[in-house]
BAROPA-369916 format. One line per field, with one value per residue (C-alpha): residue in three letters; residue number from 1; x, y, z. Coordinates in steps of 0.05 Angstrom, whole numbers, plus 5000, padded with zeros to 4 digits. Each point is the difference from the previous one (the first is absolute). Layout:
N
residuo: [ALA | ...]
num: [NUM | ...]
xx: [X | ...]
yy: [Y | ...]
zz: [Z | ...]
***
This chain:
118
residuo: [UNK | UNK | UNK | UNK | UNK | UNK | UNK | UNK | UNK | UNK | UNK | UNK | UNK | UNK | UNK | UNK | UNK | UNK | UNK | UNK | UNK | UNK | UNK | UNK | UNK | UNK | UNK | UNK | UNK | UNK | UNK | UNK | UNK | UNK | UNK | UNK | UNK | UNK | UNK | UNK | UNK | UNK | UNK | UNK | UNK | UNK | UNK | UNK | UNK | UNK | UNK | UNK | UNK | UNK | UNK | UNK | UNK | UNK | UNK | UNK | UNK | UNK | UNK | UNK | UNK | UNK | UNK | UNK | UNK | UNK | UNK | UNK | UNK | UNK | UNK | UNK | UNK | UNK | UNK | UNK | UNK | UNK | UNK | UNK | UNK | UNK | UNK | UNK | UNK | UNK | UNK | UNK | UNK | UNK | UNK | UNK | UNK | UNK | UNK | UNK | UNK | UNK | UNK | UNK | UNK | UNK | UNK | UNK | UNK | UNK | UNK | UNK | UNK | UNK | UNK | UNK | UNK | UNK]
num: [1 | 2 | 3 | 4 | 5 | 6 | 7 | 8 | 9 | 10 | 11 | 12 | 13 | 14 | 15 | 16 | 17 | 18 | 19 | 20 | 21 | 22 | 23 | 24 | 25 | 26 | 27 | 28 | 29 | 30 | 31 | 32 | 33 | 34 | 35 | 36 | 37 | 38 | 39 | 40 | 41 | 42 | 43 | 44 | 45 | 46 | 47 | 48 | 49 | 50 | 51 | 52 | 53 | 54 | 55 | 56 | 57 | 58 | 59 | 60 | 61 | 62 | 63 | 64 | 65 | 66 | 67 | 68 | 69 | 70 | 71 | 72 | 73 | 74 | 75 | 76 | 77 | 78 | 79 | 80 | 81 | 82 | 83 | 84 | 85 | 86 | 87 | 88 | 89 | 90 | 91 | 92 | 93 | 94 | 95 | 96 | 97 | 98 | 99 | 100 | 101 | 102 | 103 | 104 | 105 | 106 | 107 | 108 | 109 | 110 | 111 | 112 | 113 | 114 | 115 | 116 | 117 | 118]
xx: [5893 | 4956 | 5007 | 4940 | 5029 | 4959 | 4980 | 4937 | 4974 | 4944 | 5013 | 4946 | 4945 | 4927 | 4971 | 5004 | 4954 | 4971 | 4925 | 5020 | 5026 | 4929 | 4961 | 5034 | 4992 | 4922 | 4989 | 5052 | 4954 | 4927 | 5026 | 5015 | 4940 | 4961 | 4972 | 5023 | 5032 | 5081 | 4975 | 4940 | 5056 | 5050 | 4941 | 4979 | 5071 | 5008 | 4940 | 5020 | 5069 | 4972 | 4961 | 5055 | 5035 | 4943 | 5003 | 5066 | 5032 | 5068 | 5035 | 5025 | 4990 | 4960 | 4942 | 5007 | 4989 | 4939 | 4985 | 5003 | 4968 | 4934 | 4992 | 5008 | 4942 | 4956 | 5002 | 4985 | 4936 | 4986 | 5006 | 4990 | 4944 | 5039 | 4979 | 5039 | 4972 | 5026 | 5072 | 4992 | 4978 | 5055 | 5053 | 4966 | 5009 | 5068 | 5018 | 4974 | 5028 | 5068 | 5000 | 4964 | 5063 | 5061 | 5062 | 5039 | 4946 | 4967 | 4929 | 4932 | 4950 | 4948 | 5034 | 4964 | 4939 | 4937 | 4968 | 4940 | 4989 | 4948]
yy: [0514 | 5059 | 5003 | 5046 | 5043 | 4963 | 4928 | 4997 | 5069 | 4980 | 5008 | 5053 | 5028 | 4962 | 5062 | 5037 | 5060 | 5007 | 4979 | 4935 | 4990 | 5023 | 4963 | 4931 | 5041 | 5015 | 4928 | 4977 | 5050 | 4965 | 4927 | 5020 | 5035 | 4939 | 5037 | 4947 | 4930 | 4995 | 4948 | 5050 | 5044 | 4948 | 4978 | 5063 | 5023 | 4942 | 5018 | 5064 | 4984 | 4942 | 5055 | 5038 | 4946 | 4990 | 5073 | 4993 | 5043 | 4994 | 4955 | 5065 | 5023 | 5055 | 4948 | 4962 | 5062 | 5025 | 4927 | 5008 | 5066 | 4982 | 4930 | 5046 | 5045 | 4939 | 4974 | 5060 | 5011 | 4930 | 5006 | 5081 | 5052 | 5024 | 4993 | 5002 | 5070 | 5019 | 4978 | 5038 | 5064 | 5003 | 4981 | 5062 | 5051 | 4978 | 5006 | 5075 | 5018 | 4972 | 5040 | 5068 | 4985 | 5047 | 4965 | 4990 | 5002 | 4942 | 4979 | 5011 | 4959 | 5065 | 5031 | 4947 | 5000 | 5033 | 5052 | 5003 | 5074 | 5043]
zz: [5049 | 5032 | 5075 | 5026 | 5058 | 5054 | 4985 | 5048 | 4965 | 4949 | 4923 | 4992 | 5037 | 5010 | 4976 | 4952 | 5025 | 5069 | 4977 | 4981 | 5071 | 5032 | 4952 | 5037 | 5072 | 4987 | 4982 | 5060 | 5050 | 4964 | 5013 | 5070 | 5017 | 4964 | 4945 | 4947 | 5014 | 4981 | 4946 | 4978 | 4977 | 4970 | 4959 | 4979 | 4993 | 4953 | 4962 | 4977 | 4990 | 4949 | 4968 | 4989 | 4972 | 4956 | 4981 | 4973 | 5065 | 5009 | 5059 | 5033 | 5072 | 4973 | 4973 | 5063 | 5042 | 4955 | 5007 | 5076 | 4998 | 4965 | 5049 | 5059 | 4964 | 4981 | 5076 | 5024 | 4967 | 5022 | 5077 | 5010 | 4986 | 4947 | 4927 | 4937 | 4988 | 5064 | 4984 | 4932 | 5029 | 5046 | 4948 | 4955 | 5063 | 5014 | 4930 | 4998 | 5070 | 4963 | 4936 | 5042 | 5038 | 5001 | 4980 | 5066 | 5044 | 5038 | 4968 | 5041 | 4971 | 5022 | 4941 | 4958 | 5026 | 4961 | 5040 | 5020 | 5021 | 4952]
***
């Protein structure tokens, strides 16, 4: 029978990369400031996870953080100034600061904005 080294550490991490991590803290930080209810974002939590389902997405933590990820979005566009085209623009400039990026350095989203000098 396996015996882990220490019993009280967890079989795996929560995580599996840091942005799944802050999607939970963003929504954690709108609940508190009262953006969106706790049961505003179980419900629409539970909405996209059903679509995902209905998708034919696999039960991994990867769907339920894309899951998460995309009810965080919706609720945010619900309760903020911010628009779905304002979400998509910024997800297109951090994607071109990433690949105008140098490997090994840190990514600036200015390097993926469009300038608008002449």
């Amino acid at each position: 029978m396996f015996q882990p080294d220490d019993p009280l550490q967890p079989p795996k991490p929560a995580f599996d990369e840091p942005w799944q991590a802050q999607v939970l803290a963003i929504a954690d930080i709108f609940m508190r400031a009262g953006r969106f209810s706790a049961g505003d974002w179980a419900n629409t939590l539970g909405t996209c996870l059903r679509a995902a389902e209905a998708a034919g997405a696999p039960d991994t933590s990867e769907t339920y953080f894309t899951a998460a990820l995309e009810a965080l979005e919706s609720l945010t566009t619900k309760t903020t100034d911010l628009t779905p085209d304002h979400l998509k623009a910024r997800k297109t400039e951090w994607a071109r600061a990433y690949q105008r990026t140098p490997h090994g350095q840190p990514v600036l989203l200015e390097a993926g904005m469009v300038s608008t000098d002449g």
